[in-house]
C-alpha positions, 0 to 999 in steps of 0.5 A: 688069242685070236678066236674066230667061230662060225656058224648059221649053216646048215641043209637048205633047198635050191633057191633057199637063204641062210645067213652065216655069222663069225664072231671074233675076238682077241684082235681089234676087229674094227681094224681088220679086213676079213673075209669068207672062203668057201672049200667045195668037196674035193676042191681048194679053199677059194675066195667068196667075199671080202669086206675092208676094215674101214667103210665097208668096201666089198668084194666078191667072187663072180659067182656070188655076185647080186646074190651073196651079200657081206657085211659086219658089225664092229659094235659086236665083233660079227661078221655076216654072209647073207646067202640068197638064191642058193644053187648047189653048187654053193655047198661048201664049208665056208670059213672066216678068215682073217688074212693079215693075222693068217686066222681061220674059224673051223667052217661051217657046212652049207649043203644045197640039196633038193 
């Protein structure tokens, strides 16, 4: 019942932007708090950001910190990760996830690469 699908990555250069969308569905979205974990090759799935279900409290992990931007739209059931000043070391699959409904999209694939 509960669905969530990620999209907007994709291969962008060094310093480049994308901004990664999750659409979700089958729960009250405005309620929920989500969040976006990113899992780098060969690594564990790790926390980049999160945002609270009420007056968009955020959070991030250090290394995306003034460069990572999350946010949502309740009116249309959207959760955002603006990407900015991407380094290589960003590339990952990043998911959507819901923790108190233990939920996850099936990622999408950043790849920053020259």
């Amino acid at each position: 019942q509960v669905q969530l699908v990620e999209s907007g990555g994709g291969l962008v250069q060094p310093g480049g932007s994308l901004r990664l969308s999750c659409a979700a569905s089958g729960f009250t979205f405005s309620k929920y708090a989500m969040s976006w974990y990113g899992q780098a090759p060969g690594k564990e799935r790790e926390l980049v950001a999160s945002i609270s279900g009420a007056y968009d409290i955020t959070n991030y992990a250090d290394s995306v910190k003034g460069r990572f931007t999350i946010s949502r739209d309740n009116a249309k059931n959207t959760m955002y990760l603006q990407m900015n000043s991407l380094k290589p070391e960003d590339t990952a699959v990043y998911f959507c996830n819901v923790g108190s409904l233990d939920a996850w999209g099936q990622g999408t694939l950043v790849t920053v690469s020259s």
